[in-house]
N, CA, C and O atoms as CSV, one atom per row, in Angstrom:
chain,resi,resn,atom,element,x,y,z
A,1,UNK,N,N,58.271,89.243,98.019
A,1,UNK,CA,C,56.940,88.696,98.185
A,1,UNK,C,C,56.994,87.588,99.238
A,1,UNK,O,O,57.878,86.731,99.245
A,2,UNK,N,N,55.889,87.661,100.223
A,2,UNK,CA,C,56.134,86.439,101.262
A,2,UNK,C,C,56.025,84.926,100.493
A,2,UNK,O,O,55.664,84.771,99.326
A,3,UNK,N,N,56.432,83.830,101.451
A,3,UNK,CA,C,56.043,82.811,100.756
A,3,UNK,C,C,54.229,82.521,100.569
A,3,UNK,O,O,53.551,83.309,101.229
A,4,UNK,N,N,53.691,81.809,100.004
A,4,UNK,CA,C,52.538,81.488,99.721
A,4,UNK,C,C,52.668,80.519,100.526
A,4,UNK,O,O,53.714,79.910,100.749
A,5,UNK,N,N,50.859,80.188,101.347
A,5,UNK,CA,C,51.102,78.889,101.940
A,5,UNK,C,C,50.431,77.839,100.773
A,5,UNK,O,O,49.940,78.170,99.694
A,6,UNK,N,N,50.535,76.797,101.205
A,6,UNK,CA,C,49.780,75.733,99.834
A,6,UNK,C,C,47.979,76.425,99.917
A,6,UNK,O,O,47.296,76.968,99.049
A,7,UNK,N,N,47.685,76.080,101.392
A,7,UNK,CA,C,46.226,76.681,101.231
A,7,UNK,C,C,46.041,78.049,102.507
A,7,UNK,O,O,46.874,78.556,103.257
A,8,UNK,N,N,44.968,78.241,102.365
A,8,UNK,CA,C,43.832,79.386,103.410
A,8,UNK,C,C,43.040,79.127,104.208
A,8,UNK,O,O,42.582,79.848,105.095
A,9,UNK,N,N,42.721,77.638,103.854
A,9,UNK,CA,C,41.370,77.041,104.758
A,9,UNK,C,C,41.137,77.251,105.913
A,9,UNK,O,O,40.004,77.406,106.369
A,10,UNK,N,N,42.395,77.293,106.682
A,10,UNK,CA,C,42.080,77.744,108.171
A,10,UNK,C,C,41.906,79.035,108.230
A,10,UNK,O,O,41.389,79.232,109.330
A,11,UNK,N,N,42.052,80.158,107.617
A,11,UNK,CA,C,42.269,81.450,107.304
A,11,UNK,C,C,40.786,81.865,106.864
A,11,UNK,O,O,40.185,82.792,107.408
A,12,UNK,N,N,40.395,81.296,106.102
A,12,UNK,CA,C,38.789,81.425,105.720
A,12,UNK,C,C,37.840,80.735,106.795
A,12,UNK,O,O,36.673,81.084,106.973
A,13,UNK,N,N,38.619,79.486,107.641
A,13,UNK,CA,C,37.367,78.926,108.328
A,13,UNK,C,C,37.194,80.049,109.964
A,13,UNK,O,O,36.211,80.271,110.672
A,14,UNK,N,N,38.216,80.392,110.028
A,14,UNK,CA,C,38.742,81.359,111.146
A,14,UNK,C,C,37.765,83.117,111.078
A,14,UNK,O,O,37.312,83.982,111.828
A,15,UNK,N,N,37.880,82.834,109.879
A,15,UNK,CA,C,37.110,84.626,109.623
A,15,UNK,C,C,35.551,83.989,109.379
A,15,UNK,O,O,34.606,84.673,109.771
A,16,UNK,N,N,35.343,82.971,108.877
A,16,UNK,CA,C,33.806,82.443,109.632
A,16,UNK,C,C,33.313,82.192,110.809
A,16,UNK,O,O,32.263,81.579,111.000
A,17,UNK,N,N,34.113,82.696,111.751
A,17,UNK,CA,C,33.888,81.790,112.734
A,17,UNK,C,C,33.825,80.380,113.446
A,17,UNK,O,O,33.703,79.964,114.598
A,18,UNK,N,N,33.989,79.789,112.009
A,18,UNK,CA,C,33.725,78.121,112.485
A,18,UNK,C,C,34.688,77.177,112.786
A,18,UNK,O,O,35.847,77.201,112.369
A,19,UNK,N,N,34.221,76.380,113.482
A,19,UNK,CA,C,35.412,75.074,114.451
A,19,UNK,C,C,35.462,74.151,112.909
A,19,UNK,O,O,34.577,74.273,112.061
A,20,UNK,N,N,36.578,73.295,112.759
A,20,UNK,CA,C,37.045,72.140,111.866
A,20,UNK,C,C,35.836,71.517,111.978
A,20,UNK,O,O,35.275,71.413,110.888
A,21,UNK,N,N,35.148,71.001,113.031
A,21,UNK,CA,C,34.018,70.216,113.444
A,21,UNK,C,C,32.734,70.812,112.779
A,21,UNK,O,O,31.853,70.111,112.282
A,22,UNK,N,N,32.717,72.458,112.830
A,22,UNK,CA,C,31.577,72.361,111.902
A,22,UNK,C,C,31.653,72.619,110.531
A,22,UNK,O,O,30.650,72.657,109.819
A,23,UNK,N,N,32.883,72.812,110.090
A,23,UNK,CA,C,33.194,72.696,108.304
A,23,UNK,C,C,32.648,71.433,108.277
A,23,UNK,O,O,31.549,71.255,107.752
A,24,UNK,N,N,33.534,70.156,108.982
A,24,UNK,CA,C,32.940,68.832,108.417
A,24,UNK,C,C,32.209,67.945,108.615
A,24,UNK,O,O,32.342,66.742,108.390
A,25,UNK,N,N,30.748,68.963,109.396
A,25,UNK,CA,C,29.839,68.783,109.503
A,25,UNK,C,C,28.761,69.337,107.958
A,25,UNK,O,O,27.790,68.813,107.413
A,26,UNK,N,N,29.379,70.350,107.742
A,26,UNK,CA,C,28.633,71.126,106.739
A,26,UNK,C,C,29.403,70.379,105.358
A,26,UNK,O,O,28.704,70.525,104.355
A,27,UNK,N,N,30.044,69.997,105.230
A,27,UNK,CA,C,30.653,69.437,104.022
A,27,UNK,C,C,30.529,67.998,104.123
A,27,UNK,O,O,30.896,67.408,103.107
A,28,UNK,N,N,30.092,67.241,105.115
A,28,UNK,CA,C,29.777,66.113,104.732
A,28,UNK,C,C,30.757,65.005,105.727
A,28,UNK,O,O,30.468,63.921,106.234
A,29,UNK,N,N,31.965,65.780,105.738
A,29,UNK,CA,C,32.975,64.961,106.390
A,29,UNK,C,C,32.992,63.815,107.825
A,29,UNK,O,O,31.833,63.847,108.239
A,30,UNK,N,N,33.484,63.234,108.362
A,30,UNK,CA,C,33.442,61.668,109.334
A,30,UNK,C,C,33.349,62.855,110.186
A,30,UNK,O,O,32.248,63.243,110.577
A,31,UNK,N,N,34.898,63.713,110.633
A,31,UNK,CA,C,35.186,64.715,111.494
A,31,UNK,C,C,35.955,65.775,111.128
A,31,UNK,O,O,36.152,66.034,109.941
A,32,UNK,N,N,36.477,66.507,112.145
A,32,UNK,CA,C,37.183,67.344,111.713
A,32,UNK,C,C,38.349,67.186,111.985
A,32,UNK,O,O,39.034,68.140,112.356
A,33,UNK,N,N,38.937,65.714,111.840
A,33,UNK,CA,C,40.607,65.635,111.855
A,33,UNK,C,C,41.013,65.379,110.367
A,33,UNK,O,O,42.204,65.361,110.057
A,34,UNK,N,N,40.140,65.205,109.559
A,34,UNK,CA,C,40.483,65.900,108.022
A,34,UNK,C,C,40.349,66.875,107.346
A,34,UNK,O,O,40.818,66.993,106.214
A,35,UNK,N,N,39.755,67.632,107.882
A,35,UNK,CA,C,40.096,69.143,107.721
A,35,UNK,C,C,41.090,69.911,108.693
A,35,UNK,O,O,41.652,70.945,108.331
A,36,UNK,N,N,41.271,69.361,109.919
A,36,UNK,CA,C,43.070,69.747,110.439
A,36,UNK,C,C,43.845,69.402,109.150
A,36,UNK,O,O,44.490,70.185,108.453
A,37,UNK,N,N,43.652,68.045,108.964
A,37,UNK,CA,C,44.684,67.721,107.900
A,37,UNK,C,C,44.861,68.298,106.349
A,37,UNK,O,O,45.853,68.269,105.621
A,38,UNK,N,N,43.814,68.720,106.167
A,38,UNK,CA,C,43.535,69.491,104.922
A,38,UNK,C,C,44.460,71.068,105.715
A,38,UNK,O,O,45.613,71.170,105.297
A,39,UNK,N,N,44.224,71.675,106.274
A,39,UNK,CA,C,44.698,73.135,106.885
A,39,UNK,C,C,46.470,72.919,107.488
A,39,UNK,O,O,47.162,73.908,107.729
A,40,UNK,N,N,46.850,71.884,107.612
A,40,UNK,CA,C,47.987,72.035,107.829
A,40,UNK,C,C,48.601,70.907,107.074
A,40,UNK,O,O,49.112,69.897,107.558
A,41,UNK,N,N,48.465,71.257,105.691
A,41,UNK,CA,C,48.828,70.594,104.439
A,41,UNK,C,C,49.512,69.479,104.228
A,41,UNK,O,O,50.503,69.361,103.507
A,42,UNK,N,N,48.668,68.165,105.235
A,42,UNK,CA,C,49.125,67.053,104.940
A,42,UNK,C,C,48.722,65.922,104.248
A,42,UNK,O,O,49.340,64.922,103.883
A,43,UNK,N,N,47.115,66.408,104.097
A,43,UNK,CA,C,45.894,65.897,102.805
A,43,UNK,C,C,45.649,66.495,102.264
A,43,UNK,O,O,45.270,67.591,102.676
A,44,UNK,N,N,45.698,66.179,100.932
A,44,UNK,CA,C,44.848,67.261,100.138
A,44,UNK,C,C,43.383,66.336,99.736
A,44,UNK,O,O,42.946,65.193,99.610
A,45,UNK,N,N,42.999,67.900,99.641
A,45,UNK,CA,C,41.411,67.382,99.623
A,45,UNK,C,C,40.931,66.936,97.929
A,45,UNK,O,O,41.585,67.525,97.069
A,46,UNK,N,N,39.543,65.671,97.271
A,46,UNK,CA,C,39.341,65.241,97.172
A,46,UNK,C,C,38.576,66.402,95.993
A,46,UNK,O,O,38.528,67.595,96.293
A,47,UNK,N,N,38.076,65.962,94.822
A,47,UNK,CA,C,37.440,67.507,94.267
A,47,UNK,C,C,36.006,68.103,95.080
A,47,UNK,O,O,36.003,69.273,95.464
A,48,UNK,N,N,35.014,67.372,95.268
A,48,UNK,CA,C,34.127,67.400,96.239
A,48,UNK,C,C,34.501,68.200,96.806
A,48,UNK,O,O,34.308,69.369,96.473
A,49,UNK,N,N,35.419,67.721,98.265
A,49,UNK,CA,C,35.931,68.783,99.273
A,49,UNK,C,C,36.197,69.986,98.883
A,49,UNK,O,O,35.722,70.928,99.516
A,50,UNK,N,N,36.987,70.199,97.792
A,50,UNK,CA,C,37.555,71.393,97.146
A,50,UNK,C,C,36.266,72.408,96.835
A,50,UNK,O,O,36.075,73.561,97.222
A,51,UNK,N,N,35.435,71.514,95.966
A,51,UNK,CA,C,34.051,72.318,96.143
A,51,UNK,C,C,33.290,73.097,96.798
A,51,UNK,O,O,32.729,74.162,96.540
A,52,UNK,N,N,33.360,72.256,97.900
A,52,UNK,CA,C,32.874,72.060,98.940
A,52,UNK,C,C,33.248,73.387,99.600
A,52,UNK,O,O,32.402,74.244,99.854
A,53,UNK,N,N,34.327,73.501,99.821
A,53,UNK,CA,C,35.167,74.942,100.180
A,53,UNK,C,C,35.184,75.997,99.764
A,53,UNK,O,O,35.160,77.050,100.401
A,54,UNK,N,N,35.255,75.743,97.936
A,54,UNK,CA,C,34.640,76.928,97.694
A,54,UNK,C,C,33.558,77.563,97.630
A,54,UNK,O,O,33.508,78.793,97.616
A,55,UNK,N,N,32.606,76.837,97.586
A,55,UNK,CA,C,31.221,77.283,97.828
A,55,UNK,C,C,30.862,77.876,99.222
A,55,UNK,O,O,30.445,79.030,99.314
A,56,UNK,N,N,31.031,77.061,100.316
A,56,UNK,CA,C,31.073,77.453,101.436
A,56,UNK,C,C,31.759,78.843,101.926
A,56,UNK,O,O,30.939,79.632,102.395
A,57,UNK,N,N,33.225,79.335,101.906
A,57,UNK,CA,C,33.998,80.080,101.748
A,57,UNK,C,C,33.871,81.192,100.880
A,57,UNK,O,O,34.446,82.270,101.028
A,58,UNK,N,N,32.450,80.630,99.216
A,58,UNK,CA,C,32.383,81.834,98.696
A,58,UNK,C,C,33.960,82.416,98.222
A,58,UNK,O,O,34.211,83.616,98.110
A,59,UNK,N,N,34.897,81.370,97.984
A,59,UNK,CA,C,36.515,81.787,97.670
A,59,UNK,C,C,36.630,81.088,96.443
A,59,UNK,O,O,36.730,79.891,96.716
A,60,UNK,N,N,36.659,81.255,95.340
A,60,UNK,CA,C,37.669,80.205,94.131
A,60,UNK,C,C,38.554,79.501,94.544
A,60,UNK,O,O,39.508,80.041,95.103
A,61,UNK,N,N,38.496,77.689,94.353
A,61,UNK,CA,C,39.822,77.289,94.940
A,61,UNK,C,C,41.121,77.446,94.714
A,61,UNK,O,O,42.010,76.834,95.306
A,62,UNK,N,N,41.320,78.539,93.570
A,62,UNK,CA,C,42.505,79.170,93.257
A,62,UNK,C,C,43.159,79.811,94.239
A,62,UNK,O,O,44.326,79.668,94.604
A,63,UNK,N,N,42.068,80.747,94.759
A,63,UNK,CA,C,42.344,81.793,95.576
A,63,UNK,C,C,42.834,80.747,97.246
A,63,UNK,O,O,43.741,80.975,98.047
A,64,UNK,N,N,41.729,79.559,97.231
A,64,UNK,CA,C,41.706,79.525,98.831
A,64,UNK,C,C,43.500,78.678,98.854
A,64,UNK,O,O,44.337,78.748,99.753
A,65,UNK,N,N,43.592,77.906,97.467
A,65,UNK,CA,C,44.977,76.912,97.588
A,65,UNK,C,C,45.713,77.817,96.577
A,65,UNK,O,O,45.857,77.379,95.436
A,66,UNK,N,N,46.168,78.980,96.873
A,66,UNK,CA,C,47.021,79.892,96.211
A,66,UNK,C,C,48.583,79.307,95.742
A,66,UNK,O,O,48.970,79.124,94.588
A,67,UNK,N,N,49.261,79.101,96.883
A,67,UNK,CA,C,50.586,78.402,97.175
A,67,UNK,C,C,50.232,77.143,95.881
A,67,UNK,O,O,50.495,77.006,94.686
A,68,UNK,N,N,49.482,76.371,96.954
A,68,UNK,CA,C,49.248,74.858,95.718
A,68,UNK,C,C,48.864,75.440,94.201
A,68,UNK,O,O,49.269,74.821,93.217
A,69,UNK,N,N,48.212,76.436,94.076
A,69,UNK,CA,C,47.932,76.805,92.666
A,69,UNK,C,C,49.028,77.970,91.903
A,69,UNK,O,O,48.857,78.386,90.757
A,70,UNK,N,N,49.952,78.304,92.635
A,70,UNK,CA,C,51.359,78.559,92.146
A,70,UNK,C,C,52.238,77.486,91.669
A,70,UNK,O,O,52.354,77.111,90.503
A,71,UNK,N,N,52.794,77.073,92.620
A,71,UNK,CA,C,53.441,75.341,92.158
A,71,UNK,C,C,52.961,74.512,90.901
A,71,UNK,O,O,53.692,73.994,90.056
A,72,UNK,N,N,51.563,74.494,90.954
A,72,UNK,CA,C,51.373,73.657,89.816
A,72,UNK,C,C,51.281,74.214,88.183
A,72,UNK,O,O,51.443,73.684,87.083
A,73,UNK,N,N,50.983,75.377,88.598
A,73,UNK,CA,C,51.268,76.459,87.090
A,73,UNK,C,C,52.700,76.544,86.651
A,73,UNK,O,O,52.949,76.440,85.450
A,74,UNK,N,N,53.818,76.755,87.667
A,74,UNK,CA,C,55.101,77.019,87.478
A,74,UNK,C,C,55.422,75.576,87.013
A,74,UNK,O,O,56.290,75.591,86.141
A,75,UNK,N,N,54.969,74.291,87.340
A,75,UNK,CA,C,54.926,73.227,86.860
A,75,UNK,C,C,54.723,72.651,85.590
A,75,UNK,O,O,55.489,72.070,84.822
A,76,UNK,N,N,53.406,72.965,85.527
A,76,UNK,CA,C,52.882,73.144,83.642
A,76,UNK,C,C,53.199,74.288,82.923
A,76,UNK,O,O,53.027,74.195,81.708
A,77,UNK,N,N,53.570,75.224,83.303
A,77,UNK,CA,C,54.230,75.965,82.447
A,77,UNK,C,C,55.918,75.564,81.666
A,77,UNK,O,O,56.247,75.759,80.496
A,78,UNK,N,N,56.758,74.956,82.804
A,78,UNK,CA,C,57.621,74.227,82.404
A,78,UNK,C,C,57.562,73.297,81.549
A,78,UNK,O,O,58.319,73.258,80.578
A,79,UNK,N,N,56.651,72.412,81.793
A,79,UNK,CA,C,56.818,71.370,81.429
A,79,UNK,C,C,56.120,71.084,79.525
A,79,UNK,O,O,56.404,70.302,78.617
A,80,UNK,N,N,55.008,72.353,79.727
A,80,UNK,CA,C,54.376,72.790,78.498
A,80,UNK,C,C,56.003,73.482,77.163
A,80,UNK,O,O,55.969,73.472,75.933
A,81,UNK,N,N,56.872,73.847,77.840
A,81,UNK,CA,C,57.998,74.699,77.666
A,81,UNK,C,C,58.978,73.257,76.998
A,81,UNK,O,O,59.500,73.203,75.884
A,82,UNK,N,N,58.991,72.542,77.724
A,82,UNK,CA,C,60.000,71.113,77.459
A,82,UNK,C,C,59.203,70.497,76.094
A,82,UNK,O,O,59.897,70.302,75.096
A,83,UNK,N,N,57.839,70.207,76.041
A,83,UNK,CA,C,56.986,69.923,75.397
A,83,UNK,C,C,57.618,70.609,74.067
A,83,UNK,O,O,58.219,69.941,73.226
A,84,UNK,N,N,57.429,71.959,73.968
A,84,UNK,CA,C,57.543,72.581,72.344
A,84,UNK,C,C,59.262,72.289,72.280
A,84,UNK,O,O,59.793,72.003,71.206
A,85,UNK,N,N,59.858,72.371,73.247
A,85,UNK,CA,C,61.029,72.260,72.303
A,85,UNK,C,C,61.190,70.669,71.888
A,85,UNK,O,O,61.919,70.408,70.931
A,86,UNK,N,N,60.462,69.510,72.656
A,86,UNK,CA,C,60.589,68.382,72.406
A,86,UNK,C,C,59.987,68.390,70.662
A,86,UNK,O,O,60.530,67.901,69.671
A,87,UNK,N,N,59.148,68.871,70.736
A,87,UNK,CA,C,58.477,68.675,69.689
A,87,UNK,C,C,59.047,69.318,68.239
A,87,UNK,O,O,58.838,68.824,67.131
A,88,UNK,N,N,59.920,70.700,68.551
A,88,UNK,CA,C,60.662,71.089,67.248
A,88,UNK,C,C,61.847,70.657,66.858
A,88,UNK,O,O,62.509,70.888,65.846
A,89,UNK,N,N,62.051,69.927,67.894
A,89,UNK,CA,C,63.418,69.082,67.962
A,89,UNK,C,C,63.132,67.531,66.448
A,89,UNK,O,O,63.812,67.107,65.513
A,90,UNK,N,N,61.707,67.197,67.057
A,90,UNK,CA,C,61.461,66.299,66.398
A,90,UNK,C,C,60.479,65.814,65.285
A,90,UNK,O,O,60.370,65.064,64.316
A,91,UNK,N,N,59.867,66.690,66.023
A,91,UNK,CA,C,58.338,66.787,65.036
A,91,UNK,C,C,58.471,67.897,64.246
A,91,UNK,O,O,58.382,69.036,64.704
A,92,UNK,N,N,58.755,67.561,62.665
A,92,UNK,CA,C,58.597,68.289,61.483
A,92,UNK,C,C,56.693,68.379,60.518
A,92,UNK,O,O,56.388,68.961,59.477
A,93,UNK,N,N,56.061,67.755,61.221
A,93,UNK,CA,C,54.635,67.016,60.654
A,93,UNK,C,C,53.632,68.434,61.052
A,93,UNK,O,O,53.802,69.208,61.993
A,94,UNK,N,N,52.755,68.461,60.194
A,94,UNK,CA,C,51.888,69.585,60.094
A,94,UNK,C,C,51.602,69.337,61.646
A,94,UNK,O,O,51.699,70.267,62.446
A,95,UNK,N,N,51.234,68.001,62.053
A,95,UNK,CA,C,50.412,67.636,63.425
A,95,UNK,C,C,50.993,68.292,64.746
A,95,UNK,O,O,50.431,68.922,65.641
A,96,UNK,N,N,52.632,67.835,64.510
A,96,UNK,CA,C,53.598,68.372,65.355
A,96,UNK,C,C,53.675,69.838,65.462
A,96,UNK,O,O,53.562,70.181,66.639
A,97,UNK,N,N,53.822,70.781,64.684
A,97,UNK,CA,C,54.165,72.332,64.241
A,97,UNK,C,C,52.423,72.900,64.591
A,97,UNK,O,O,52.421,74.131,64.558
A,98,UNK,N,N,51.240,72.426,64.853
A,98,UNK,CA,C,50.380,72.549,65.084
A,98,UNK,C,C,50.045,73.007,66.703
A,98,UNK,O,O,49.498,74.028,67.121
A,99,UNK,N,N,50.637,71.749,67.487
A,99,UNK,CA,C,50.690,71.370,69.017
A,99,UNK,C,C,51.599,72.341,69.315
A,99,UNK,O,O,51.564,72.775,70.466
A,100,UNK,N,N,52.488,72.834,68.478
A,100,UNK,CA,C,53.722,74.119,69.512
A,100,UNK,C,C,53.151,75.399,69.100
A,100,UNK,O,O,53.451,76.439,69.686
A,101,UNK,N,N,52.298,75.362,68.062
A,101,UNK,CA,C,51.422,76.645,67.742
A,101,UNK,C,C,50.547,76.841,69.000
A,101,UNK,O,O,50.543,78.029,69.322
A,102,UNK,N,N,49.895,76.156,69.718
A,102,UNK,CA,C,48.849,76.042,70.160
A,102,UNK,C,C,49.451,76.087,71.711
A,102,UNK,O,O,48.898,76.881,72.472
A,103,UNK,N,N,50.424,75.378,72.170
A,103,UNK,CA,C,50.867,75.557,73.214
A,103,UNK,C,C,51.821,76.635,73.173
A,103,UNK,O,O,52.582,76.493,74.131
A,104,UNK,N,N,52.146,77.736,72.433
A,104,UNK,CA,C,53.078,78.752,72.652
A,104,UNK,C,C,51.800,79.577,72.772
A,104,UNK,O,O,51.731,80.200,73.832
A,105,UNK,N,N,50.853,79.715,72.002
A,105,UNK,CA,C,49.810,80.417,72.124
A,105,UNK,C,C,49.231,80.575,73.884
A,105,UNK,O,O,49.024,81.573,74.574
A,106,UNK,N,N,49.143,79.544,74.082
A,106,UNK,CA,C,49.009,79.216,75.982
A,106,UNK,C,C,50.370,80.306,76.683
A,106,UNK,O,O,50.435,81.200,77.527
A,107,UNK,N,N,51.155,79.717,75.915
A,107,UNK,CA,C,51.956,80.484,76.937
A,107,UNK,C,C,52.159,82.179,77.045
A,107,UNK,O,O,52.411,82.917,77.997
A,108,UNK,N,N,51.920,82.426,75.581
A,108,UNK,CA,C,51.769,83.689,75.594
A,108,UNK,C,C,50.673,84.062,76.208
A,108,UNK,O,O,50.896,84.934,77.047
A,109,UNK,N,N,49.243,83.647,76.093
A,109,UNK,CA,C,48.069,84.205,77.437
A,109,UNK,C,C,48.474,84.350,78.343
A,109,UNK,O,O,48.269,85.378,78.990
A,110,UNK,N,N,49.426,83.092,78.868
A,110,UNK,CA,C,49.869,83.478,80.512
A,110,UNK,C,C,50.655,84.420,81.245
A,110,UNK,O,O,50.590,84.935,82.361
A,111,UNK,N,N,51.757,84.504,79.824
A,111,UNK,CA,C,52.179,85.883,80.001
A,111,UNK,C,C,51.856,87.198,79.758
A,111,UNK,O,O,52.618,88.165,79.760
A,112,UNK,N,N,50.779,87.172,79.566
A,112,UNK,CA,C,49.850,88.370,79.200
A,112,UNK,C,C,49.060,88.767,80.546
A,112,UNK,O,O,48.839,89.875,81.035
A,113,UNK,N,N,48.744,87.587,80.935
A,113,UNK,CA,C,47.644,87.796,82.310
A,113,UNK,C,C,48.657,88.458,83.594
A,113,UNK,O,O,48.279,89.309,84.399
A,114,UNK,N,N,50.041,87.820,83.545
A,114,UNK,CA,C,50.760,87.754,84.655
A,114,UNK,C,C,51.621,89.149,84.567
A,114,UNK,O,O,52.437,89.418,85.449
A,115,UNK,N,N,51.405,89.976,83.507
A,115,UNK,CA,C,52.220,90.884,82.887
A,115,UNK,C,C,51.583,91.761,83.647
A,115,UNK,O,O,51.869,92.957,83.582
């Protein structure tokens, strides 16, 4: 599988036709040297902006920050993973055995979707 880039933005603003200048004209932005910077992933954008993109783009920002929305799943999925064993390690309490019910449950959706 190729690598993922973090985002698409230039990829979507490119098949619109439109210059950086008129995304951040249409989104509100000073100029369009923050949306260079947004497209060659050295800002990330703001939730607004993100909005902003997807609406415009007509893309889910899942879809348009694919890469970035890989990373951060493989992230919380880990870290959701460290979580239950932290918790059976230590937590014997209905409260505790509750939270690894509930987060294994998560994890099994995800592996259901990704299956």
């Amino acid at each position: 599988m190729p690598a993922q880039l973090p985002n698409y933005i230039r990829t979507y603003r490119k098949r619109a036709r439109l210059t950086q200048e008129d995304v951040a004209f249409i989104i509100g932005s000073k100029s369009g040297a923050g949306i260079s910077r947004h497209e060659r992933f050295k800002r990330t954008p703001d939730l607004q902006t993100l909005l902003a993109y997807e609406m415009l783009f007509r893309t889910p920002v899942r879809s348009l920050f694919d890469g970035t929305h890989r990373k951060v799943e493989r992230k919380l999925l880990r870290r959701i993973r460290l979580l239950i064993r932290k918790l059976k390690e230590t937590g014997h309490s209905r409260r505790a055995q509750r939270k690894v019910e509930i987060l294994s449950a998560y994890l099994e959706e995800r592996a259901a979707v990704q299956a």
